[in-house]
C-alpha positions as CSV (number, residue, x, y, z in Angstrom):
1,X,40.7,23.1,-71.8
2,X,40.3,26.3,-70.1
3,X,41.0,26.1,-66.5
4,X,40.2,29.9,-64.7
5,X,38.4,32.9,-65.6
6,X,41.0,35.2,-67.5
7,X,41.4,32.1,-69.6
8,X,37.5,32.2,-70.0
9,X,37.3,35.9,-71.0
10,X,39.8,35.3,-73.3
11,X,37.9,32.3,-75.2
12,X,34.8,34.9,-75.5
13,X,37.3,37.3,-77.0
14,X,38.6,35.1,-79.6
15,X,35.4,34.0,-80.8
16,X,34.6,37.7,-80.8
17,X,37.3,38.6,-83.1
18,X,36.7,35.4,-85.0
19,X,32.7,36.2,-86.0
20,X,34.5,40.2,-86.7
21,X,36.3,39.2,-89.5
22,X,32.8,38.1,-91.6
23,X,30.9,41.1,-89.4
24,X,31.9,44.5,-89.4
25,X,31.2,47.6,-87.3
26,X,28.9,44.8,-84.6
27,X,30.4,44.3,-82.7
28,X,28.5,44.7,-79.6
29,X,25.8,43.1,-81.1
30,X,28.1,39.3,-81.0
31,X,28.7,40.7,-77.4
32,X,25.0,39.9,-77.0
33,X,24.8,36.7,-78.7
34,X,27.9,35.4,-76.8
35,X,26.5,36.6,-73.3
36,X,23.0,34.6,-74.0
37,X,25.6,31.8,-75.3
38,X,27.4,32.0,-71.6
39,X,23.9,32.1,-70.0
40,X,22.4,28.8,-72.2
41,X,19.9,30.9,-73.6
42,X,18.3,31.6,-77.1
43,X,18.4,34.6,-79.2
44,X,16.1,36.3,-81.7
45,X,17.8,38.3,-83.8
46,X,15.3,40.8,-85.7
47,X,16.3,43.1,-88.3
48,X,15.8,44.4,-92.0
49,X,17.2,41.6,-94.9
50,X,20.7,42.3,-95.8
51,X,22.2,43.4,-92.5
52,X,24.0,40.2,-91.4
53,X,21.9,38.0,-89.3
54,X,22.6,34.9,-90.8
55,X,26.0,35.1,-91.5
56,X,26.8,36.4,-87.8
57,X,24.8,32.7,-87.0
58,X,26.7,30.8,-89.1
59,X,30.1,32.4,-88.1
60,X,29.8,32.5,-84.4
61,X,29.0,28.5,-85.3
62,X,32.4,27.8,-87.3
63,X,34.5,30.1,-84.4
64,X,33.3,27.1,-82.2
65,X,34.1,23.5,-83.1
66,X,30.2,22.4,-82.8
67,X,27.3,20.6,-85.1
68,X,25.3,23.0,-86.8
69,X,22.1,23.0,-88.4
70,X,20.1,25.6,-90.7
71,X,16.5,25.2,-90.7
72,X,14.8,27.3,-93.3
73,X,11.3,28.0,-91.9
74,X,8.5,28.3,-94.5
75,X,5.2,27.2,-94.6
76,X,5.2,23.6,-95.1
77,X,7.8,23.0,-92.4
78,X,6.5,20.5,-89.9
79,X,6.5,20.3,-86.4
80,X,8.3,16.4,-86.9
81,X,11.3,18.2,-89.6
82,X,12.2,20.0,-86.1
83,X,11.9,17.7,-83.5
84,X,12.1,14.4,-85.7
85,X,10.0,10.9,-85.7
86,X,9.5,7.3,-85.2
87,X,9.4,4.8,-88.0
88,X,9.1,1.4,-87.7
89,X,11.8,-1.0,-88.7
90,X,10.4,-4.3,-90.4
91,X,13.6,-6.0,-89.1
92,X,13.8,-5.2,-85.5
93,X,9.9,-5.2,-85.5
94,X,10.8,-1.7,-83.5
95,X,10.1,1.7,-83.8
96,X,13.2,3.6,-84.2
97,X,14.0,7.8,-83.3
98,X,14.9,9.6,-86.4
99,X,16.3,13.0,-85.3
100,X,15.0,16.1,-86.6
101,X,17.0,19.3,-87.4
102,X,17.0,20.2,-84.0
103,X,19.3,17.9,-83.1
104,X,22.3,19.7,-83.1
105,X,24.5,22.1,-80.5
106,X,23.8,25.2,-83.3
107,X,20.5,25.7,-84.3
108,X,19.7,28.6,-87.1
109,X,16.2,29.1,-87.4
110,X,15.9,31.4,-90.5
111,X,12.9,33.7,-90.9
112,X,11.1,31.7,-88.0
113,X,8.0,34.0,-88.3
114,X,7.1,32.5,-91.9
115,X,6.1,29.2,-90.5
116,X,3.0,28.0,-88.7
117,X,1.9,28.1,-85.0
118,X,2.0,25.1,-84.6
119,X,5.8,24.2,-86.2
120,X,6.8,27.6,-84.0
121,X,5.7,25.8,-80.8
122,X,7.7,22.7,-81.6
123,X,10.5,24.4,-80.5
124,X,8.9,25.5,-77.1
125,X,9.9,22.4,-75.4
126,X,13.6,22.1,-76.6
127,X,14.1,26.2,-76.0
128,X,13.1,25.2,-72.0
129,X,14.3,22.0,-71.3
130,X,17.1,21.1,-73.5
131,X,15.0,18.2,-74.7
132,X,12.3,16.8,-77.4
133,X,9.5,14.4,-76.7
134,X,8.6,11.9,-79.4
135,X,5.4,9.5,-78.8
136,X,6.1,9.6,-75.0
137,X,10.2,9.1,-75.3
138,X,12.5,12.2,-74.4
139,X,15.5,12.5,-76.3
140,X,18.2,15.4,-75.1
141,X,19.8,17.8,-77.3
142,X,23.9,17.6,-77.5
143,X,25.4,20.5,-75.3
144,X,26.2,23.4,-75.5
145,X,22.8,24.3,-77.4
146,X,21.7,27.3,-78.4
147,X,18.7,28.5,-81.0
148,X,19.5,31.7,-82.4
149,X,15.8,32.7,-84.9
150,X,16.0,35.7,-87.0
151,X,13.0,38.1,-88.4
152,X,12.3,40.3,-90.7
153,X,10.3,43.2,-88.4
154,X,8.7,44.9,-92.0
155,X,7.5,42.3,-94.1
156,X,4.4,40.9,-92.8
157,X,2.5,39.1,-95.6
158,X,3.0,35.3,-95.2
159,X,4.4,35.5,-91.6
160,X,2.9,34.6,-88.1
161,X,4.2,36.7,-85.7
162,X,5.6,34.7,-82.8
163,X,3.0,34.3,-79.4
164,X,3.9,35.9,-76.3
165,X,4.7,32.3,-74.5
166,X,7.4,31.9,-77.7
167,X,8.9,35.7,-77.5
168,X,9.4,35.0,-73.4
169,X,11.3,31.9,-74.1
170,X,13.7,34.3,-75.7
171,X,16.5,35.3,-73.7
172,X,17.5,38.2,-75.3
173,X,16.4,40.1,-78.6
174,X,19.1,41.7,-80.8
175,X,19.0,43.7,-83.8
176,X,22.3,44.6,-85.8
177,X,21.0,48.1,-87.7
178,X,22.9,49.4,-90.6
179,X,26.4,49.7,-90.8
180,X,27.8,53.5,-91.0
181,X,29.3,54.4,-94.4
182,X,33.2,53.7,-92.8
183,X,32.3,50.8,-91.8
184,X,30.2,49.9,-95.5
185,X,33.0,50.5,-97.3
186,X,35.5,48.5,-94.7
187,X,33.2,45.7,-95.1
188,X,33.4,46.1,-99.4
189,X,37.4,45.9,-99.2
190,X,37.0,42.9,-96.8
191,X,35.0,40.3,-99.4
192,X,37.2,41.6,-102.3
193,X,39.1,38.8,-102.7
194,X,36.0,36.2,-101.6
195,X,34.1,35.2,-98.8
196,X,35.5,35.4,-95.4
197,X,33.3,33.0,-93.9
198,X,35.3,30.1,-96.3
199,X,38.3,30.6,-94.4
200,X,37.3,30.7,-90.4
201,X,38.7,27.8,-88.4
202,X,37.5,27.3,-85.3
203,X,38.7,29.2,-81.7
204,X,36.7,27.6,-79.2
205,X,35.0,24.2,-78.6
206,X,32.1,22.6,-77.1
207,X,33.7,22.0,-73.4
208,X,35.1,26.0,-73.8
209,X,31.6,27.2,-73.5
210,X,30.1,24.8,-70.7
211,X,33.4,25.4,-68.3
212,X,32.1,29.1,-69.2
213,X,28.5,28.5,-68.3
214,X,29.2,27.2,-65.1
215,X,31.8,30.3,-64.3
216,X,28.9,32.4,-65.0
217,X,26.6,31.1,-62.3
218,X,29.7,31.2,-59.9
219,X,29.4,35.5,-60.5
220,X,28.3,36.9,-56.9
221,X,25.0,39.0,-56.9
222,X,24.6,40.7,-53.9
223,X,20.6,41.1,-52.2
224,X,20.6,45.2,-53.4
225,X,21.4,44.0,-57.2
226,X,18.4,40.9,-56.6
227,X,15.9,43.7,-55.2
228,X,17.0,46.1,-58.2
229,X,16.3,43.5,-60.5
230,X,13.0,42.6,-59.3
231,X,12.2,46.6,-59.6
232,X,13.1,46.9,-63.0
233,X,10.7,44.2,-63.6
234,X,8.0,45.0,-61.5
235,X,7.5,48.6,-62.6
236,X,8.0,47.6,-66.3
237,X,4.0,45.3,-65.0
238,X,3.0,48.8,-63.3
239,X,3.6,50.9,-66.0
240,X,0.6,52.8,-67.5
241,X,1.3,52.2,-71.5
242,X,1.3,48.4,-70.8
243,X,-0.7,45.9,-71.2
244,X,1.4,42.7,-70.1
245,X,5.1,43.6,-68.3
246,X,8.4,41.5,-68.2
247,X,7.5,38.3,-66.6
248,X,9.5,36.2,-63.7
249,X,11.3,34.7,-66.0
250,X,12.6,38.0,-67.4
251,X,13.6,38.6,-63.6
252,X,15.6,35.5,-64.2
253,X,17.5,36.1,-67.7
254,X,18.2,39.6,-66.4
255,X,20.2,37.9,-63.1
256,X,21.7,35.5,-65.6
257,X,22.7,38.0,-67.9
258,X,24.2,40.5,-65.6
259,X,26.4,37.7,-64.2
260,X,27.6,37.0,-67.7
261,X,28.3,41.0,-68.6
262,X,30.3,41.0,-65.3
263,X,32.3,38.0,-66.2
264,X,33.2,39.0,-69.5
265,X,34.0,42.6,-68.0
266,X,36.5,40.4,-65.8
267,X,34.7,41.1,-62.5
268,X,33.6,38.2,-60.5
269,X,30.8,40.1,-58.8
270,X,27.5,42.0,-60.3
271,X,27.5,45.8,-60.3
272,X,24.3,48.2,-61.0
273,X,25.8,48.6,-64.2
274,X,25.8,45.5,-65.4
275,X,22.0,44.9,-65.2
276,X,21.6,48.6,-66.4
277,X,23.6,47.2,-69.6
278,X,21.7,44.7,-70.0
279,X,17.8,45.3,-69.7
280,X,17.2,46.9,-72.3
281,X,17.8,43.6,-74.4
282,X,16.3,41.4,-72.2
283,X,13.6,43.0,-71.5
284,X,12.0,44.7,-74.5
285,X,10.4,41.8,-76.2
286,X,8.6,40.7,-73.4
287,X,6.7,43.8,-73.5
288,X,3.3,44.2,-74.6
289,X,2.1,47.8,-75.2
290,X,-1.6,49.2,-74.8
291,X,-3.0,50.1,-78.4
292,X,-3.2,53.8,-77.2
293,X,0.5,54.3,-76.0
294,X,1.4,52.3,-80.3
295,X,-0.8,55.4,-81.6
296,X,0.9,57.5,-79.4
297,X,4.5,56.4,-81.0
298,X,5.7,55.0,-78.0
299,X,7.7,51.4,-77.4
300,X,8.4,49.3,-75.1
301,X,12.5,50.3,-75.3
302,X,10.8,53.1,-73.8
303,X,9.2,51.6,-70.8
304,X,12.4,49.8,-70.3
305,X,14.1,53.1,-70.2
306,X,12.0,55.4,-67.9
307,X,12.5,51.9,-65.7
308,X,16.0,52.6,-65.5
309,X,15.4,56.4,-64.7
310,X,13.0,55.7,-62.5
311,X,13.9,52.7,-59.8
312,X,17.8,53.6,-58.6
313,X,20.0,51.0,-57.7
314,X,20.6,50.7,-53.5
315,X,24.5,52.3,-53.2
């Protein structure tokens, strides 16, 4: 059981180098993914097929001693496969809970844009509360829980692109890119002799993280760092290429997150760099462009960027 915060940053570390012996050459991408993990969020991860999204999932799972569940999304997944049912029992003369795939502390929900609406917004409830509701009965999620969706951003037929209200509940959005040919080739050598991912044994567990999560709310954030925040945010709603800005809750995950950067930077307060470091992938995907600023080749990475040029941190 950890008991102070070097001990904490050190957990973080080893899962880290854990998830880096599947994943080469990203690793500040599993920085990302164990920051929303510290800050009991939810990731999408979007990028081309091939790149390593799922198996990054499935490693950072196995580097902690959790339950884990894959969900496949495709079309005929229903909104009860997620969340589960009742059935009635003949012998008890009861309806009884049958848990869904949801019900675990690792969620993977693969290709999450090829499903329906209406499966997509069984997960709303679970993303926000920690909880599903079944004919009126509430039933909590183990802990720590975390969904972690990935997308394909350039195949479109047969896919729903997720609503706004989904993308907000998103604490972050990550994309892994291509590895550089070093790192290709490194990668190559590495499954020579078979799968990596066949041999990870766990480095953290369950109680790990939540002693974690409640370090990172300890992290002090000063009233200049709040106001800079609540800029960054504000101006990103201003701005003249954009139709809907970051939203409160953005304001939130962007506090949150800063606090985790500057706990795993082994600082116990918030400095401008921290939220600096971490806007940019909070931020983006809650960003909804005007049609002439798209034609224009512009992106919302780019409003979250003249953001950080424009509002200054108070020194």
């Amino acid at each position: 059981m950890l008991e102070n915060s070097g001990q904490a940053v050190q957990c973080l570390k080893r899962v880290l180098h854990n998830v880096e012996r599947v994943i080469v050459g990203k690793r500040h991408a599993i920085e990302l993914v164990l920051i929303t993990l510290a800050c009991r969020g939810h990731a999408l991860i979007e990028d081309v097929p091939g790149v390593g999204k799922t198996s990054m999932v499935s490693a950072l799972a196995k580097s902690v001693d959790g339950s884990f569940k894959r969900i496949q999304f495709t079309p005929d997944i229903m909104p009860s496969d997620i969340t589960g049912f009742s059935t009635f029992n003949p012998k008890t003369g009861d309806f009884e809970y049958r848990a869904g795939a949801v019900m675990s502390q690792f969620i993977l929900a693969d290709e999450i844009n090829r499903t329906s609406p209406k499966t997509q917004s069984s997960l709303l409830e679970v993303m926000e509360e920690n909880q599903v509701t079944v004919d009126g009965q509430s039933y909590p999620v183990p802990e720590p829980f975390i969904v972690l969706a990935t997308q394909n951003p350039v195949e479109y037929l047969g896919t729903y692109p997720l609503p706004e209200a989904q993308l907000d509940r998103f604490f972050m959005k990550i994309s892994l890119g291509y590895p550089t040919a070093a790192e290709e080739s490194r990668m190559l050598e590495r499954f020579r002799e078979g799968d990596p991912m066949l041999t990870l044994t766990p480095t953290a567990i369950g109680d790990d993280i939540m002693f974690i999560q409640g370090l990172v709310e300890k992290v002090f954030v000063s009233v200049d760092i709040n106001n800079f925040i609540v800029a960054l945010t504000r101006h990103t709603r201003e701005h003249s290429d954009v139709v809907l800005g970051a939203s409160p809750r953005a304001s939130l995950c962007l506090f949150k997150a800063a606090q985790a950067w500057a706990l795993y930077n082994e600082r116990d307060f918030v400095a401008p760099d921290d939220v600096i470091a971490m806007a940019p992938h909070v931020l983006e995907h809650r960003i909804i462009l005007k049609q002439e600023a798209k034609l224009q080749k512009r992106s919302a990475l780019t409003v979250v960027e003249d953001a950080l040029q424009t509002v200054r941190p108070a020194l």
